[in-house]
PDB file of the backbone (N, CA, C, O) and the ligand in Angstrom, with CONECT records:
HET    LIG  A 101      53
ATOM      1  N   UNK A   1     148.969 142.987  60.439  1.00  0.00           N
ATOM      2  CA  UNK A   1     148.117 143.727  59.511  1.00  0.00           C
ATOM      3  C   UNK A   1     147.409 144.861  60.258  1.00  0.00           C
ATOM      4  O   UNK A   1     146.998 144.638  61.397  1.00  0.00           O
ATOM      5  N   UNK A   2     147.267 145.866  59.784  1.00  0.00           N
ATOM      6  CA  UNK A   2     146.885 147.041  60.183  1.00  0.00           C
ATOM      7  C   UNK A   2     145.838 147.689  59.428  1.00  0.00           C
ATOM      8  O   UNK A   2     145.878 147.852  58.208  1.00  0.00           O
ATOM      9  N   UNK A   3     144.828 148.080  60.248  1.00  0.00           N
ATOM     10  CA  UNK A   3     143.676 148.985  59.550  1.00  0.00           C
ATOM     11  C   UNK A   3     143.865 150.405  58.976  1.00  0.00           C
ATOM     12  O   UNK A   3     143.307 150.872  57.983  1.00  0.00           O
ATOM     13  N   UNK A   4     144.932 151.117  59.950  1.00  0.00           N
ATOM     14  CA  UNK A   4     145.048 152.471  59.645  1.00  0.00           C
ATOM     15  C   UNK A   4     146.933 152.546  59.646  1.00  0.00           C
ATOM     16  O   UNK A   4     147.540 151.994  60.563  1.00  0.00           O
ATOM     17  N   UNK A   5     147.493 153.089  58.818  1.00  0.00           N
ATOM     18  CA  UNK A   5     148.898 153.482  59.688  1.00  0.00           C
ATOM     19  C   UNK A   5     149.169 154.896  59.761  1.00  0.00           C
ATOM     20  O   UNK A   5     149.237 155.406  58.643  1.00  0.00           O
ATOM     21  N   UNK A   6     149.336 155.653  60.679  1.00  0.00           N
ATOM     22  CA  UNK A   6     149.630 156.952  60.796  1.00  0.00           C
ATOM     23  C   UNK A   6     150.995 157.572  60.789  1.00  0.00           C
ATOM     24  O   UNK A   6     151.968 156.994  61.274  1.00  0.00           O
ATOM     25  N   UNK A   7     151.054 158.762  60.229  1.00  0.00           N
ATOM     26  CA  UNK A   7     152.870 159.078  60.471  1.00  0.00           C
ATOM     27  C   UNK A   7     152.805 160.658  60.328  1.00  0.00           C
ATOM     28  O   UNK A   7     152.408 161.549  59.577  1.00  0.00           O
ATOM     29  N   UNK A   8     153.674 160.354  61.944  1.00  0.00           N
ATOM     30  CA  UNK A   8     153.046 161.530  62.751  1.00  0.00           C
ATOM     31  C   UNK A   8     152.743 161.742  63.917  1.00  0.00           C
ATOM     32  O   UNK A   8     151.556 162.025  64.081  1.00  0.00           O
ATOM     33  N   UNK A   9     153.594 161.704  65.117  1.00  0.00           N
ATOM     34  CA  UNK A   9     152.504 161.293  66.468  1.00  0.00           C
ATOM     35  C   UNK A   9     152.988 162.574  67.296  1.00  0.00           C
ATOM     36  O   UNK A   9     153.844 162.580  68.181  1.00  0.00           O
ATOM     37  N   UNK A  10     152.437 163.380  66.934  1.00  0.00           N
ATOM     38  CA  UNK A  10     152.623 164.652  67.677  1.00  0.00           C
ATOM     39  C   UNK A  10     150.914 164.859  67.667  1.00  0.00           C
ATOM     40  O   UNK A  10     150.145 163.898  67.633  1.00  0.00           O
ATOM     41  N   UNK A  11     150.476 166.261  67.701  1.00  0.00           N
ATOM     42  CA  UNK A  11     148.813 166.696  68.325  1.00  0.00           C
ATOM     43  C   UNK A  11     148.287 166.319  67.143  1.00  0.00           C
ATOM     44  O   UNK A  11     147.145 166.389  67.597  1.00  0.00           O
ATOM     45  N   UNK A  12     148.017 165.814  65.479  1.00  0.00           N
ATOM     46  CA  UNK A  12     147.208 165.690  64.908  1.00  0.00           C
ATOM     47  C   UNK A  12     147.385 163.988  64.729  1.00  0.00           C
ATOM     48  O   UNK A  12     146.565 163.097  64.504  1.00  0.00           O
ATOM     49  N   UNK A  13     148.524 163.991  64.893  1.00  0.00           N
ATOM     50  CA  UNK A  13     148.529 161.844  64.952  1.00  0.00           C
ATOM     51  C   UNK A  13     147.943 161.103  66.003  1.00  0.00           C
ATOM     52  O   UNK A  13     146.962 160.363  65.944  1.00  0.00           O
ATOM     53  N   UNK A  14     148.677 161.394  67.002  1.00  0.00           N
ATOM     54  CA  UNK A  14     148.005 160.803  68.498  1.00  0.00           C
ATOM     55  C   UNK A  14     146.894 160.562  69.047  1.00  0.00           C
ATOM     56  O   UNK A  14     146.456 159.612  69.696  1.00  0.00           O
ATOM     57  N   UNK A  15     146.054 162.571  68.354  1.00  0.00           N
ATOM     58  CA  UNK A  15     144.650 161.470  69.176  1.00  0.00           C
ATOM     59  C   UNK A  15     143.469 160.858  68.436  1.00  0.00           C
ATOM     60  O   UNK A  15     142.397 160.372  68.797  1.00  0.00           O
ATOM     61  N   UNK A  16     144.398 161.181  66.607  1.00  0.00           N
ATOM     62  CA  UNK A  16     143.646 159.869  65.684  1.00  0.00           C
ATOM     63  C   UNK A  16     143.953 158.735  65.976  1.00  0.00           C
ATOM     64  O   UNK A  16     143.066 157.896  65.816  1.00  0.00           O
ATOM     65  N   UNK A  17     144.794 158.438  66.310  1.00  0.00           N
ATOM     66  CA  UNK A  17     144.986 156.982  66.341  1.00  0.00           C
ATOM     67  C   UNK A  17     144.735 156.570  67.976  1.00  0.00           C
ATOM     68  O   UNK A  17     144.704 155.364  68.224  1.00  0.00           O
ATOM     69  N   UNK A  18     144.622 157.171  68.678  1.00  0.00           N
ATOM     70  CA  UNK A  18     143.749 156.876  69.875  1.00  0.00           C
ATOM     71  C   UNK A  18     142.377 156.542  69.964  1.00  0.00           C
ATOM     72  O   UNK A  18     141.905 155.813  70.836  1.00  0.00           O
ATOM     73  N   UNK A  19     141.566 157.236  68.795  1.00  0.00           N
ATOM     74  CA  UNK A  19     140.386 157.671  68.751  1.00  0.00           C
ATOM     75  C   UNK A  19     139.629 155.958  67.670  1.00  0.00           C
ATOM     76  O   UNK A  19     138.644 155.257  67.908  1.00  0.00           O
ATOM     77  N   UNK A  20     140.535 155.895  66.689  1.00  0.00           N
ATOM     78  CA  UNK A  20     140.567 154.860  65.969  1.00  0.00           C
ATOM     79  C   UNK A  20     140.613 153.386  66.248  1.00  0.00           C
ATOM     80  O   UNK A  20     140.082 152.400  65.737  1.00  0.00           O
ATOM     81  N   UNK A  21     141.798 153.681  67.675  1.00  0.00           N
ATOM     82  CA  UNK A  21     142.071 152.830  68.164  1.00  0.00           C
ATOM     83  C   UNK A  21     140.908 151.991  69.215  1.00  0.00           C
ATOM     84  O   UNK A  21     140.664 150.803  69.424  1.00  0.00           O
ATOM     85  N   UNK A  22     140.339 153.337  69.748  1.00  0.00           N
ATOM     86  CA  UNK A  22     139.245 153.136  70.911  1.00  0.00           C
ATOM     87  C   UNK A  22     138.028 152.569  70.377  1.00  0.00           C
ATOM     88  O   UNK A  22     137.285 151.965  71.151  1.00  0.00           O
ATOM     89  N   UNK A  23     137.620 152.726  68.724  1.00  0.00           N
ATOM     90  CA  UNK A  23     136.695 152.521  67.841  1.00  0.00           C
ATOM     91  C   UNK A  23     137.165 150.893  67.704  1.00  0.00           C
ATOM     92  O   UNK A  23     136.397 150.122  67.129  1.00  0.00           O
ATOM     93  N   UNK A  24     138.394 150.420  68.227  1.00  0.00           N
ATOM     94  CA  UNK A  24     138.798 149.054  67.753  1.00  0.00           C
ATOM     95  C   UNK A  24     139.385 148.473  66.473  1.00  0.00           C
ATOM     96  O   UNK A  24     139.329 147.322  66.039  1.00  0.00           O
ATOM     97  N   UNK A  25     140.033 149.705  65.920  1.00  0.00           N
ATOM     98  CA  UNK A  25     140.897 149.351  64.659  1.00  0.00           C
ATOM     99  C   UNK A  25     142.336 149.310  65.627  1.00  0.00           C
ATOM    100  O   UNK A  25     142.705 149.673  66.744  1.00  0.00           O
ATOM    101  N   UNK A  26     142.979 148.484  64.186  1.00  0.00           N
ATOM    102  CA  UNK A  26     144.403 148.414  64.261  1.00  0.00           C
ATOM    103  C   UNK A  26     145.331 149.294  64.090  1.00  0.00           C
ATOM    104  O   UNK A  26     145.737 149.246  62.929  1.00  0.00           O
ATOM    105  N   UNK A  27     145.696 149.840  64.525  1.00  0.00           N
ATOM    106  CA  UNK A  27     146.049 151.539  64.446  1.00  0.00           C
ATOM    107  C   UNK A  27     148.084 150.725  64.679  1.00  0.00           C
ATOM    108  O   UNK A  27     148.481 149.860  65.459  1.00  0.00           O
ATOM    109  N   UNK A  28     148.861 151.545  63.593  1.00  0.00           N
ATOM    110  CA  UNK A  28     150.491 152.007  63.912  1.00  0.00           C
ATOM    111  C   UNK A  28     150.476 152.989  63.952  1.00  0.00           C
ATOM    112  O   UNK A  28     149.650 153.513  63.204  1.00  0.00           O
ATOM    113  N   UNK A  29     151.147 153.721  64.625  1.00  0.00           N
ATOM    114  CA  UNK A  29     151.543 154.790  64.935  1.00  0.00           C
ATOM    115  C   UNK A  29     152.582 155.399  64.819  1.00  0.00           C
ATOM    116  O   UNK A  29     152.721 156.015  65.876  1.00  0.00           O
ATOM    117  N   UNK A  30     153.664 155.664  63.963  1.00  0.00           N
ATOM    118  CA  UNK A  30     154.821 156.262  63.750  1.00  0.00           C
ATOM    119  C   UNK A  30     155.080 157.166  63.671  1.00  0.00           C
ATOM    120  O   UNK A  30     154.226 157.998  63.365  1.00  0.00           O
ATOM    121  N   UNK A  31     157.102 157.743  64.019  1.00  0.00           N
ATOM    122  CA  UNK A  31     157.302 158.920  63.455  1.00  0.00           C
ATOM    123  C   UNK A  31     158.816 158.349  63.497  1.00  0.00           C
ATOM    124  O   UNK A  31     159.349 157.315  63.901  1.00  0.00           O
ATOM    125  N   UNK A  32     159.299 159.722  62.781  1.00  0.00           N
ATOM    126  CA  UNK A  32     160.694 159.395  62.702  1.00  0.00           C
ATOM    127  C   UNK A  32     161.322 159.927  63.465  1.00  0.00           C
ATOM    128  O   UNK A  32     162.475 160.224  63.154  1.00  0.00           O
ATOM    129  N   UNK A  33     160.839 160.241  64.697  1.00  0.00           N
ATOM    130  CA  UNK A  33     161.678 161.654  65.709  1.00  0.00           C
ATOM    131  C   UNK A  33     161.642 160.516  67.044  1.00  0.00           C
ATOM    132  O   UNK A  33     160.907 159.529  67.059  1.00  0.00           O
ATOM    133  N   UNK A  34     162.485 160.848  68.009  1.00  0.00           N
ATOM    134  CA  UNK A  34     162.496 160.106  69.312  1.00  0.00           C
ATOM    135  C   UNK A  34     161.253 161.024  70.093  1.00  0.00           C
ATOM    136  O   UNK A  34     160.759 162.082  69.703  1.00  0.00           O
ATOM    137  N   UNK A  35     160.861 160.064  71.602  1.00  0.00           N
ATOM    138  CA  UNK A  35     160.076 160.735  72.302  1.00  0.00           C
ATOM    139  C   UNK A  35     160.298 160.685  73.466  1.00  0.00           C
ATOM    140  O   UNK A  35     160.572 159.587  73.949  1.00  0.00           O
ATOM    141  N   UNK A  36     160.256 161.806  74.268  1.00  0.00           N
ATOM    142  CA  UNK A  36     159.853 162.836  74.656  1.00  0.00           C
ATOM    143  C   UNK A  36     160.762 164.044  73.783  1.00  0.00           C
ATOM    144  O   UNK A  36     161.978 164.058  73.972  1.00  0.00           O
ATOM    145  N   UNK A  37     160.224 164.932  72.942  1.00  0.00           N
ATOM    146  CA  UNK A  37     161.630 165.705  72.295  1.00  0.00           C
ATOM    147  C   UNK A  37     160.946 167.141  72.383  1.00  0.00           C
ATOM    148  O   UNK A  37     159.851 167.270  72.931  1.00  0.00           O
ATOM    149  N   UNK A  38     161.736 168.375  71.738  1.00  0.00           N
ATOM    150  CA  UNK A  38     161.459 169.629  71.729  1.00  0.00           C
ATOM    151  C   UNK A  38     160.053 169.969  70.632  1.00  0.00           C
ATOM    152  O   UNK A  38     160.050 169.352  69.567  1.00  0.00           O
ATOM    153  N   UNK A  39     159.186 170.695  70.846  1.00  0.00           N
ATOM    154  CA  UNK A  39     158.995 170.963  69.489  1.00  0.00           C
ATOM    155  C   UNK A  39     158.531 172.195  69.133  1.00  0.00           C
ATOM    156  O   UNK A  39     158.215 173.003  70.007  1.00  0.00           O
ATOM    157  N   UNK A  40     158.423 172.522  67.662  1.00  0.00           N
ATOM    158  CA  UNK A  40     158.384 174.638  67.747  1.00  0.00           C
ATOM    159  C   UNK A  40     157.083 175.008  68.330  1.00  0.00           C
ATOM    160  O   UNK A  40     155.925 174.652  68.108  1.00  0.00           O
ATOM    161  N   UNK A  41     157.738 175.981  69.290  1.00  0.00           N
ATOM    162  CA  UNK A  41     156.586 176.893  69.752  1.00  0.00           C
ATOM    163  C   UNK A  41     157.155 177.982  70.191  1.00  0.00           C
ATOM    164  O   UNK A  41     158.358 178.069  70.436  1.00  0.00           O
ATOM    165  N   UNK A  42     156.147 179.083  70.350  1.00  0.00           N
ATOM    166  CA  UNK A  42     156.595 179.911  71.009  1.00  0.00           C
ATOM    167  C   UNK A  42     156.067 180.240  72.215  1.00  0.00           C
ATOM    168  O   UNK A  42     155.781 181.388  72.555  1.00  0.00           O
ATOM    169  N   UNK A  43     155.904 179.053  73.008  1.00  0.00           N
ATOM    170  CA  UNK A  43     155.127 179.541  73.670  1.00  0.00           C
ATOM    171  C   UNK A  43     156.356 179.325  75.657  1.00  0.00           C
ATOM    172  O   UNK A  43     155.890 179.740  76.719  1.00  0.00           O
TER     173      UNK A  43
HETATM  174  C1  LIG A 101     158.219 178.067  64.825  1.00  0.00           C
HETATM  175  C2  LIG A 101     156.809 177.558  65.135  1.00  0.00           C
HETATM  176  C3  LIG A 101     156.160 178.032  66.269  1.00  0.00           C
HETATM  177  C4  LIG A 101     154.864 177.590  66.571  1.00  0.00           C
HETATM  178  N1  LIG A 101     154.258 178.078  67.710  1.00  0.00           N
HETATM  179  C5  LIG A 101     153.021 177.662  68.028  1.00  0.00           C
HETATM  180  C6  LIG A 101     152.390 178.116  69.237  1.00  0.00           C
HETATM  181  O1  LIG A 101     152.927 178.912  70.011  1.00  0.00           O
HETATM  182  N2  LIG A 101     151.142 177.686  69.506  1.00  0.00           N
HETATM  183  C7  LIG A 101     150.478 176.801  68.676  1.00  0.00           C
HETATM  184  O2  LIG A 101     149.341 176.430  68.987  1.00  0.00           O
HETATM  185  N3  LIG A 101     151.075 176.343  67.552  1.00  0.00           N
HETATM  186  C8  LIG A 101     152.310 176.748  67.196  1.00  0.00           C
HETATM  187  N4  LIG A 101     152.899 176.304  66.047  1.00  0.00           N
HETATM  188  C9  LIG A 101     152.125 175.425  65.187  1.00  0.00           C
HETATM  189  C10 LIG A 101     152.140 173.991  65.699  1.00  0.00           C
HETATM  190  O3  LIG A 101     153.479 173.607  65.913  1.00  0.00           O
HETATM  191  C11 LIG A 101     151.488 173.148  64.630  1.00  0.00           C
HETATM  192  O4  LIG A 101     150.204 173.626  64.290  1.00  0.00           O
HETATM  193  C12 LIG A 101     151.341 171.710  65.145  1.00  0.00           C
HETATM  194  O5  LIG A 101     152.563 171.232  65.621  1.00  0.00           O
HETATM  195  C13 LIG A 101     150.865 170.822  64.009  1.00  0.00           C
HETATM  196  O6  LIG A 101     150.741 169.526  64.563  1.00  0.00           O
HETATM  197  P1  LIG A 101     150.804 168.251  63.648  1.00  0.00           P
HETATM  198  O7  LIG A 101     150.622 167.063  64.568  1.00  0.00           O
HETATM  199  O8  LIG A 101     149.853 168.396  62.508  1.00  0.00           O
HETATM  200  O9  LIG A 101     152.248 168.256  62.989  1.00  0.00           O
HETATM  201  P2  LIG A 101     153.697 168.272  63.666  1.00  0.00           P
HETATM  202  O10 LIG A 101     153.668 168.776  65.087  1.00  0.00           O
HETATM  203  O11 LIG A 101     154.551 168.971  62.670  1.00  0.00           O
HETATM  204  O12 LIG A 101     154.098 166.727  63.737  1.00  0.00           O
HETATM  205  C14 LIG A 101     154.367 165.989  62.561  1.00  0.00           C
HETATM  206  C15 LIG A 101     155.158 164.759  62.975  1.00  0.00           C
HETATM  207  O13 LIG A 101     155.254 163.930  61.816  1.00  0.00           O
HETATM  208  C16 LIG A 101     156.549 163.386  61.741  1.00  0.00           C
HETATM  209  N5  LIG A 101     156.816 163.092  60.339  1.00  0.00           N
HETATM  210  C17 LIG A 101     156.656 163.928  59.290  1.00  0.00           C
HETATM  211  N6  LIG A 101     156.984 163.313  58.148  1.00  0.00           N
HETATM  212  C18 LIG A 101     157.349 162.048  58.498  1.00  0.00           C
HETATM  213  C19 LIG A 101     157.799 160.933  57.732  1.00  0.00           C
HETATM  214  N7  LIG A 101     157.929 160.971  56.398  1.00  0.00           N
HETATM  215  N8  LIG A 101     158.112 159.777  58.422  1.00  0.00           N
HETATM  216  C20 LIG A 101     157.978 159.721  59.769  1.00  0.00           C
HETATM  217  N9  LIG A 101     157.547 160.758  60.536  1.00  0.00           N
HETATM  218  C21 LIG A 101     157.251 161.907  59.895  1.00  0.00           C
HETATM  219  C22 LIG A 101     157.462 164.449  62.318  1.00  0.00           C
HETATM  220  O14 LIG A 101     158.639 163.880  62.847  1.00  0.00           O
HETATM  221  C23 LIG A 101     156.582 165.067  63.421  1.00  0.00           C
HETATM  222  O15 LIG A 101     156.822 164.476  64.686  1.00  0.00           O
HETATM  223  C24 LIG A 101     154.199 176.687  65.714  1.00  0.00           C
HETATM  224  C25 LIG A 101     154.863 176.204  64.579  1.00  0.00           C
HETATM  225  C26 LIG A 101     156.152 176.625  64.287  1.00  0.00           C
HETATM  226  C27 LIG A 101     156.867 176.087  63.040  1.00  0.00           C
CONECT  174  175
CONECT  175  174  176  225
CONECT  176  175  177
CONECT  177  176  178  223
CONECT  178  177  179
CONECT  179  178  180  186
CONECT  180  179  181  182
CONECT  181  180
CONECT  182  180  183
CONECT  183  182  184  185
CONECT  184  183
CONECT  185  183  186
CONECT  186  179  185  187
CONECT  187  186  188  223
CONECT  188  187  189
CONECT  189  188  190  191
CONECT  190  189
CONECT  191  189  192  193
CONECT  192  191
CONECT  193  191  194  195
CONECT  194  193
CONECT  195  193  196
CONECT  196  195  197
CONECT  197  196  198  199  200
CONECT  198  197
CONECT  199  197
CONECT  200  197  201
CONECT  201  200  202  203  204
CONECT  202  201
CONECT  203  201
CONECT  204  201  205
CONECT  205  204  206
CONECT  206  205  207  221
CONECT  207  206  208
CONECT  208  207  209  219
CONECT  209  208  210  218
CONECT  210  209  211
CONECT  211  210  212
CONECT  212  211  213  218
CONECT  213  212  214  215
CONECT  214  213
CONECT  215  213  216
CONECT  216  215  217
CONECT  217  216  218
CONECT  218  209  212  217
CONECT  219  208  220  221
CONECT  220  219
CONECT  221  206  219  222
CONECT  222  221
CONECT  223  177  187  224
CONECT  224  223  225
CONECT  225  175  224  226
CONECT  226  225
END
């Protein structure tokens, strides 16, 4: 059972559910992409 589930773990998922997590909820964390992967930028 989970308090929060997130979907999404790139820069706006990750450090909610870090942050949530650190607060001591039950945090999932998903996405549908593998990790370490590309993602758009131009930088
Ligand atoms: C071409 C391009 C160039 C960019 N260049 C820059 C740049 O140079 N500098 C900059 O600061 N920003 C840049 N941005 C913007 C930046 O990429 C976004 O602002 C930032 O990635 C948004 O982060 P986010 O975590 O909200 O979403 P995202 O990075 O889009 O992450 C969303 C995640 O959710 C997952 N997801 C979505 N739907 C589902 C689902 N139904 N089930 C499971 N998983 C799901 C996806 O797989 C993805 O991993 C660029 C964007 C684009 C498109």
């Amino acid at each position: 059972m989970y308090d929060a589930i997130i979907v999404g773990a790139r820069c706006a998922g990750s450090p909610t559910a870090m942050l949530l997590a650190q607060k001591g909820y039950r945090v999932l964390l998903v996405d549908r992409d593998t990790f370490p992967s590309d993602i758009m930028s131009t930088h």
